[in-house]
Structures are given as structure tokens and as C-alpha cells.
N, C-alpha and C positions, 0 to 999 in steps of 0.2 A: 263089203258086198256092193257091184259096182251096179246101181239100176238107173240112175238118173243125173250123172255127175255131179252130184251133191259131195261127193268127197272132195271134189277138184276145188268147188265151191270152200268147204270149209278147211280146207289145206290152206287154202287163200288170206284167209280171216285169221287161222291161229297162225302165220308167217308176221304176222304185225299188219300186214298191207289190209287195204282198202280195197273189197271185190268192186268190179263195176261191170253196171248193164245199162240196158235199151228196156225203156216201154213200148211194149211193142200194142198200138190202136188200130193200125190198120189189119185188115185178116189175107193179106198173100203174106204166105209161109218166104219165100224169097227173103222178104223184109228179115224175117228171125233167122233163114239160112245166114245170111250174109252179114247179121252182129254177131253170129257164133264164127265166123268164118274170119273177121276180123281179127276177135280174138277178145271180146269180150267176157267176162268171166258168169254174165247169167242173164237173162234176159226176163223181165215182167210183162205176163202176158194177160193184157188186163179187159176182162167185161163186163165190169161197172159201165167204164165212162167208154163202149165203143159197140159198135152193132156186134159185135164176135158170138158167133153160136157155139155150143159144145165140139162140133165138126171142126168148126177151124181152129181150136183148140188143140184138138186131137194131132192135126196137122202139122200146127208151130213145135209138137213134141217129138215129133217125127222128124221135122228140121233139125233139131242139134242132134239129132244120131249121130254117130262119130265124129264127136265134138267133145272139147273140154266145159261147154257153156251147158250149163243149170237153167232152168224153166221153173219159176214161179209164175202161178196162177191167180190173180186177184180175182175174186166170186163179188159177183154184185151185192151179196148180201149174208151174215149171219146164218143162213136156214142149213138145215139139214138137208134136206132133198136138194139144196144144189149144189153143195160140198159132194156126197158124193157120189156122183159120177166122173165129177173132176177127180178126186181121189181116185178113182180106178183107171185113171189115164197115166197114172204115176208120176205126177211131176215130179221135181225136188221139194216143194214148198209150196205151199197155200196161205195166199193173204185175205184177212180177216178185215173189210172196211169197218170205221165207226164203232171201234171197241173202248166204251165210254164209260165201263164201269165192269166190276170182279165177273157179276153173275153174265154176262154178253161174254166173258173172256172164259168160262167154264161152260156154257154154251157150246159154243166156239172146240174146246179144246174136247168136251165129251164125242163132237160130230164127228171130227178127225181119229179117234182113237178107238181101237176096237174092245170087246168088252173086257177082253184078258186085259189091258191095260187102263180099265174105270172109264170106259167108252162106250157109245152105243153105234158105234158105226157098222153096217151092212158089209158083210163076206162077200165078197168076189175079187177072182183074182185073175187079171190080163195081161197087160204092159205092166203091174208095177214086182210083179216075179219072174217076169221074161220069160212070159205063158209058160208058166211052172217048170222052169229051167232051176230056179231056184225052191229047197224044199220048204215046205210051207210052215216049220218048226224057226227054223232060219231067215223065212222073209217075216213070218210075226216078231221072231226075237229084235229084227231091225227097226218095224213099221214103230215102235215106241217112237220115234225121233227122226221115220221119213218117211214122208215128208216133213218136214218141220215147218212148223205152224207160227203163221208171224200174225200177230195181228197190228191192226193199223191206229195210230195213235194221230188221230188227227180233229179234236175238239178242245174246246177246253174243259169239258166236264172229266175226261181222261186226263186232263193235267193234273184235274184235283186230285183223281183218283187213282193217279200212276202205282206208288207204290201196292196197295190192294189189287189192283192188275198182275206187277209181276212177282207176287206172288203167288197165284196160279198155278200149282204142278200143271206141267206138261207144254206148259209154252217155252219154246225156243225161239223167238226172237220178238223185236216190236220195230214199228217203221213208221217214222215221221211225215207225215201228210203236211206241208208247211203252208200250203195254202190255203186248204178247209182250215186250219189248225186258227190261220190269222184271222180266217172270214167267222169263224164263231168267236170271236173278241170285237167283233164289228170295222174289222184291219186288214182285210183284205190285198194281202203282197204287200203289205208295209213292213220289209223285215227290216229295217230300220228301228221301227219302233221298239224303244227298251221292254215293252210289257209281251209283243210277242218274240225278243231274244231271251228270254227270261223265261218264257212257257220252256221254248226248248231245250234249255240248259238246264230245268230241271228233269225233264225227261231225261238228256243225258246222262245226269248225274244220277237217279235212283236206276234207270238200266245199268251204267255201268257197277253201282253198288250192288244189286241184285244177281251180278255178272248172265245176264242177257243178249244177246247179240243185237248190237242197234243198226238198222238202215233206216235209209230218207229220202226222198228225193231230192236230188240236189243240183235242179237247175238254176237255182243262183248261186253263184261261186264264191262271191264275195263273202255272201253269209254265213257261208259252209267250211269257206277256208281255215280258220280256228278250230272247226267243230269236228273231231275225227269221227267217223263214223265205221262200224268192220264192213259194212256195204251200202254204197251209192247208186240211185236211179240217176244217171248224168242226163236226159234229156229222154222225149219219147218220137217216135219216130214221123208222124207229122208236122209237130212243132220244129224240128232240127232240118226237114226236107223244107218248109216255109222260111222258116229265118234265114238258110244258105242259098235261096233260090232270090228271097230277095235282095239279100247282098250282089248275087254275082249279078241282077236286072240292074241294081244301083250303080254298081262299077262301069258296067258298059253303056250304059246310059250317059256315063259320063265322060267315059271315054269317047265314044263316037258322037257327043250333042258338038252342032255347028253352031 
């Protein structure tokens, strides 16, 4: 059932390869047209860490229309009431900030699930049945597992308590935050350090025992390069416009200094 290119997405994942996206911080839709237009395989569309309202949300979902690229949505927080109205935008996925322990991770997976499926989540249905193009027997039998619910593992009290996490009915997938992840060991981008390559290779290794889909962010390559992951945040779209703008100032600067 095709509502949100989420099969593209995990077509992606079970081929062996590596999905990869854009975070997307800034709110023109442009930005999210033109990484699906690339040929990105999903784009993170995040309002934690960016002024984004619901509205522009709405919009970035509307950019990958006739796209192969998947829209998860990062929620600034655990709550019910802001899960869903994002859930009725239909993403492919919803990322869970700060899931540090079982009872935030059943929290979390009650708000996304409706009650046929041990959920309390609110009935309505817009974009995510293709305003009732699809019948309502058929979009419940899918909603089990779409959007798929990732939460985000980026503390170390979540390292302690990975495995209790994904065991969780109802969670499909977890995603590595590496940089909250080093700053609560007091290491902040030291991925260097053996104690936070060590946080993450345990998370690797009980998702992958758990058989859970793992993403990450993985603007550092060096670190990541050993580390497979089934899907990559490669950069978000501020930081990549900053870093390449100063490069080509740097280049010409030196090229034309007398």
C-alpha cells in the first residue's frame, strides 16, 4: 500500500545497502523538494532543534509527492498531543528524541498506535489514506508498522538500557544521536574516545541482535565508516550550505589574494 514511500525506503534497507537522507532545519519546502529530487532515499524533517511549525511540516510532505524519498518527522518531545497531528500528516516515520529508558519507549509506541493495535492514538484520517482513497479496514491493517516508529538513542542512560528498550513490541527501528549521545559522558564530539566508540557499538550490536532497523547520524565519516548502519542522516541542510560556502570563500580568496 503505497502512502508515503516507505516501501521505497525499506526496499532500500532489505537490498543490504544503506538508505541515505538530509535533515532538513530550515522550513522552505524547496530545500526537501530538491533532496528528494537528487535522489535521496528519505529526508529528516526535524522540530526539535529548528523554528519548524506544524504548517511547514505539512508542506516538506507535500515536497516528496512523486518522489521516491520517505519523510520522517522528529517531534520535539515524547508527548502525546504532539505526536499526533504529525501522525495525521502521514509521514513514513516518527522520531522519538531522548528515549532513555522501556517506560519512554512504550509511551512513545502507545501514542503512535491505535487502540486495535494496544494504542491510544486519536482516529482521523487525511493524508495518511489518501483522504479515504484507501479503505479504512486496509489502512488500520497497515498503520501497525506506518509509520514506523524510531526512537532516538542518544544518552547514556539508553546505553545502559538498550536492550529493555528494544524489546518494546512495536518499535521498528532506533537511531543514534552521536553527539547528545558523547555530551552526556561529558565527551562531547570526542568520537575518538574508546568509551563513547563503545557506547555505540553496543547499541549496534543489541539492535542488530534484537533484529531492529538502526540509523544515525552520520556526519562524521571516519567514525561511521566501519559502522554499517540500514540508514544514514549524512549531513543537515544548514551545516552542508555553511561548510561548502566556506570552502568555495576559502578557494577564491586564494585564488585572487595579490
Amino acid at each position: 500500500m503505497k502512502i508515503n514511500n516507505l516501501e521505497h525506503f525499506r526496499s532500500v534497507v532489505a537490498s543490504g545497502k544503506t538508505a541515505y537522507g538530509l535533515v532538513i532545519t530550515s522550513f522552505d519546502p524547496s530545500i526537501t523538494e530538491m533532496a528528494a529530487d537528487c535522489g535521496m532515499d528519505f529526508v529528516w524533517i526535524d522540530m526539535e532543534h529548528s523554528p519548524m511549525t506544524i504548517t511547514d511540516v505539512q508542506n516538506m510532505l507535500l515536497a516528496v509527492k512523486g518522489t521516491d524519498c520517505a519523510a520522517f518527522v522528529r517531534v520535539p518531545w515524547c508527548v502525546n498531543y504532539l505526536l499526533k497531528p504529525i501522525l495525521d500528516l502521514g509521514p513514513a516515520g516518527v522520531i522519538i528524541p531522548m528515549v532513555n529508558d522501556p517506560e519512554t519507549m512504550q509511551k512513545a509506541i502507545e501514542a503512535c498506535h491505535y487502540p486495535i493495535h494496544g494504542g491510544e492514538r486519536g482516529f482521523a484520517t487525511r493524508r495518511q489514506n489518501l483522504f479515504n482513497k484507501i479503505p479504512i479496514t486496509e489502512y488500520v491493517a497497515a498503520s501497525e508498522h506506518d509509520p514506523i516508529v524510531i526512537a532516538q538513542i542518544e544518552h547514556r542512560d539508553a546505553v545502559e538500557n538498550i536492550d529493555r528498550i528494544l524489546e518494546v513490541p512495536g518499535l521498528d527501528s532506533v537511531c543514534i544521536g552521536p553527539y547528545d549521545l558523547s555530551a552526556s559522558y561529558g565527551k562531547a564530539g570526542q568520537f575518538d574516545d574508546p568509551e563513547i566508540g563503545a557506547a555505540v557499538d553496543k547499541v549496534i550490536a543489541s539492535a542488530r541482535a534484537h533484529g531492529v532497523l538502526l540509523g544515525a547520524f552520520c556526519g562524521n565519516a571516519e567514525f561511521w565508516k566501519n559502522r554499517h548502519v540500514d540508514w544514514a542522516g549524512l549531513c543537515d541542510d544548514l551545516g552542508f550550505l555553511a561548510t561548502h560556502l566556506r570552502a568555495l570563500l576559502a578557494e577564491h580568496r586564494s585564488a585572487f589574494q595579490k
